[in-house]
ROMILUM-592750 format. One line per 2 residues: number of its first residue (from 1); for each residue x, y, z of C-alpha. Coordinates in Angstrom, 1 decimal. Last residue first. Example, Ala and Ser with C-alpha at 12.3 -4.5 7.8 and 13.67 -1.06 7.14 Angstrom:
2
2	13.7:-1.1:7.1  12.3:-4.5:7.8 .
END
This chain:
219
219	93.1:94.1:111.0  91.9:97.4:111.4 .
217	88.3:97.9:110.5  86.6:99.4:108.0 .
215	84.8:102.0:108.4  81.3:102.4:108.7 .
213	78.6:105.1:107.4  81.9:106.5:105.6 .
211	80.9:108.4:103.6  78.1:110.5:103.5 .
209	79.4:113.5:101.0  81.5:110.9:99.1 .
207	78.8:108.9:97.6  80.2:107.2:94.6 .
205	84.2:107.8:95.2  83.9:106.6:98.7 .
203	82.0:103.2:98.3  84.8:102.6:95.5 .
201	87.5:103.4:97.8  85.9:101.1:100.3 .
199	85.2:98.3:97.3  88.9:98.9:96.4 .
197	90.5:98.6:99.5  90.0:94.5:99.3 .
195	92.7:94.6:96.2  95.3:96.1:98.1 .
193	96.9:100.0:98.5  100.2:101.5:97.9 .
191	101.6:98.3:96.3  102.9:99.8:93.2 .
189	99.9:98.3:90.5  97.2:99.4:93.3 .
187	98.4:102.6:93.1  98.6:103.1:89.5 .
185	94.8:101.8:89.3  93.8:104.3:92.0 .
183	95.4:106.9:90.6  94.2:106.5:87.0 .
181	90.8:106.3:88.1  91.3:109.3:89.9 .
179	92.8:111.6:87.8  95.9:113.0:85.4 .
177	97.4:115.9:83.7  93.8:117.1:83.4 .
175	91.5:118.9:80.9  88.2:120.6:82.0 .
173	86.0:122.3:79.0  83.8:125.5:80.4 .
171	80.1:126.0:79.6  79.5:127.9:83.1 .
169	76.8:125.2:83.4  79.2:122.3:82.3 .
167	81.8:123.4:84.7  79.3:122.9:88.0 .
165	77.6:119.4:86.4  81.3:118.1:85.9 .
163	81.9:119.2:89.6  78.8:117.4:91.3 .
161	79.5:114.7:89.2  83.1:113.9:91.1 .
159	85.9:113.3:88.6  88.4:113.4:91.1 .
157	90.5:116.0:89.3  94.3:116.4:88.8 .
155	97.1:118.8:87.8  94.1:120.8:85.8 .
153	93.8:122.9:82.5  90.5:124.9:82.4 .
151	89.8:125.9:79.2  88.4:128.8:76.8 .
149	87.5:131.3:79.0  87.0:134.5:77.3 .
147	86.9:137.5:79.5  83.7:139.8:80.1 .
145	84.5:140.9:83.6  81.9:139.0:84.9 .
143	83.4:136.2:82.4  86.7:135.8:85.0 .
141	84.9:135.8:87.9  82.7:132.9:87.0 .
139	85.4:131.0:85.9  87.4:132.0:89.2 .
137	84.5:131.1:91.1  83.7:127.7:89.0 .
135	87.8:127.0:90.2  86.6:127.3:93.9 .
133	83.2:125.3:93.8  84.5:122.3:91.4 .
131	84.0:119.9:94.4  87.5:118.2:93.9 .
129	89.1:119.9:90.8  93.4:120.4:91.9 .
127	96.0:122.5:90.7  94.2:124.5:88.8 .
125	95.6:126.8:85.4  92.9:128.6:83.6 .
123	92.8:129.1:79.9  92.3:132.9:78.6 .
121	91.0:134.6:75.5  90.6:138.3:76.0 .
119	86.9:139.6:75.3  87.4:142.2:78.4 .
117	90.6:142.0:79.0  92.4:139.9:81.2 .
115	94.2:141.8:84.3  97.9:140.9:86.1 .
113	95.7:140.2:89.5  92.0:139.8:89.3 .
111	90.3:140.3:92.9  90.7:143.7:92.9 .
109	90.5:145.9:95.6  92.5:149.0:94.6 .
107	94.0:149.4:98.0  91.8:147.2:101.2 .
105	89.6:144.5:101.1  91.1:142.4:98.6 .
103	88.5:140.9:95.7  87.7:137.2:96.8 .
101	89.6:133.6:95.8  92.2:135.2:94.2 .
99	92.4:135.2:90.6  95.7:134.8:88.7 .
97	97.1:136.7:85.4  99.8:135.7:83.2 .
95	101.3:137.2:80.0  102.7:134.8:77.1 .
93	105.7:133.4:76.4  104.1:130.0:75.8 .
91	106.9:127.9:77.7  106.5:131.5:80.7 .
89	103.2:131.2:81.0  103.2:127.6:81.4 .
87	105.6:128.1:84.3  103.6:131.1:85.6 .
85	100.4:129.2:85.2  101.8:126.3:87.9 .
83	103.2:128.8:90.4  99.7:130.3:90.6 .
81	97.2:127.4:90.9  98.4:126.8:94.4 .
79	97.3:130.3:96.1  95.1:131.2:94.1 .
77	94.1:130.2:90.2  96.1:130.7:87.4 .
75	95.2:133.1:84.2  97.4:132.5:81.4 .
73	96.9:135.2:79.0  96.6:135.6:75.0 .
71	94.7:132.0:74.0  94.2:132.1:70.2 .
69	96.6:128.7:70.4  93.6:127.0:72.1 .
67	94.0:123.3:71.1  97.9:122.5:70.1 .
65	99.4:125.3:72.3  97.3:125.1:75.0 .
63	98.3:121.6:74.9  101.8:121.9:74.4 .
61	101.6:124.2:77.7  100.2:121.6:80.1 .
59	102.3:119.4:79.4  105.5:121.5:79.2 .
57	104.1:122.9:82.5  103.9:119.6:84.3 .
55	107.6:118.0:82.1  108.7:121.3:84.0 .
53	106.6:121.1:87.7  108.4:117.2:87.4 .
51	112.0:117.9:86.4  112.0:120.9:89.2 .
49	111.1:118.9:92.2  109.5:121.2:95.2 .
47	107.3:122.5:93.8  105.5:119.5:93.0 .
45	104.6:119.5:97.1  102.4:122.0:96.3 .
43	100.1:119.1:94.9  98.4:118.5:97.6 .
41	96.1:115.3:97.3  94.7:113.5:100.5 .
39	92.6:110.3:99.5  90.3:108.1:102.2 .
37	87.8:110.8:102.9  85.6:112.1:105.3 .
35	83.7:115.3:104.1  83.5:118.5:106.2 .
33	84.2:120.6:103.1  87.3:121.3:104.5 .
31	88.6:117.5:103.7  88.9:115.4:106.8 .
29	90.9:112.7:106.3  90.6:109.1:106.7 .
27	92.1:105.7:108.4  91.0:102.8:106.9 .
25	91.1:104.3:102.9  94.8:106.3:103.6 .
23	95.8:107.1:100.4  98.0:110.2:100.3 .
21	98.9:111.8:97.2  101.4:114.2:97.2 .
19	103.2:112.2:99.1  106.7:112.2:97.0 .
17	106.3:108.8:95.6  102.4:108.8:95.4 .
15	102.8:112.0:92.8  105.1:110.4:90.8 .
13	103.0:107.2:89.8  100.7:109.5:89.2 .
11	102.4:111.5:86.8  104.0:108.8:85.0 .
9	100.3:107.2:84.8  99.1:110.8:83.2 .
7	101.7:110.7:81.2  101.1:107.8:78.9 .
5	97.5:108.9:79.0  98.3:113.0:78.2 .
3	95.6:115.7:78.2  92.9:113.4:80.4 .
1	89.5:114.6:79.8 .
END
């Protein structure tokens, strides 16, 4: 669910502008996952520009404020996730924690950093929902340890299936500064990609763990 529509289009519209987003639907990228794809999304570049990661946080933080003002932590998610809570952490004045993505191997070993009680209410900070694998860790981590998560709070998600079907097993609501739909659209408004990319992009975003079977071709 998107937390702001006015913003969410200022938001995208700022992300092409400084690269975070990438859209490349002739010449693809290879995800980690293995998967081809015609989008490339990393939103550490936010860090870089102050105004935005504030108008971000302030976001992100009027939210918490408005829909889960019981929530006593901030909990963000490693590596990119953790700038991102600390902002918010600091609008709500609240304490923050983050989760790494498996417990250290060496001192105390934890994987939880900063520490949420057990029965503490907490929202997560993402930076980004592809899959839903990594932040369904942290989730999952999170309630091991008997912690209340409330909400995940997201820079942007691709709305894949695969993902809504992942948070709604853990029973976790996902809200997001902005998405894919709203990219594309954006994008196609500024000139970043043409009307015949959107049946590619569209063949993409329905079965992205096959495509492409063919790629376009270069004019």
């Amino acid at each position: 669910m998107i937390i702001n529509t006015e913003f969410s289009r200022e938001l995208a519209r700022e992300l092409l502008r400084i690269n975070a987003v990438v859209l490349r639907p002739n010449d693809p990228f290879v995800w980690s996952s293995g998967w081809n794809s015609p989008i490339y999304c990393d939103n550490r570049l936010t860090l870089l520009y102050p105004e935005l990661r504030r108008k971000m946080a302030g976001e992100f933080a009027a939210k918490i404020r408005a829909d889960f003002p019981e929530s006593s932590v901030i909990t963000g998610t490693a590596t990119a996730g953790i700038p991102h809570a600390a902002w918010v952490a600091d609008q709500l004045d609240l304490p923050m924690a983050y989760v790494r993505a498996k417990a250290k191997a060496y001192g105390m070993g934890n994987q939880i950093e900063g520490g949420v009680r057990k029965g503490q209410p907490t929202v997560v900070i993402e930076d980004l929902i592809s899959t839903g694998g990594s932040v369904v860790s942290v989730i999952e981590a999170l309630q091991f340890v008997g912690a209340n998560v409330q909400a995940v709070c997201t820079i942007f998600t691709y709305n894949f299936d695969t993902a809504s079907s992942r948070l709604q097993e853990v029973g976790v609501p996902v809200y997001a500064l902005t998405d894919y739909t709203t990219l594309i659209d954006v994008a196609l408004q500024e000139g970043y990609i043409k009307n015949e990319d959107l049946q590619l992009l569209a063949d993409w975003r329905s079965h992205p763990d096959t495509w492409p079977k063919k790629l376009a071709v270069h004019p």
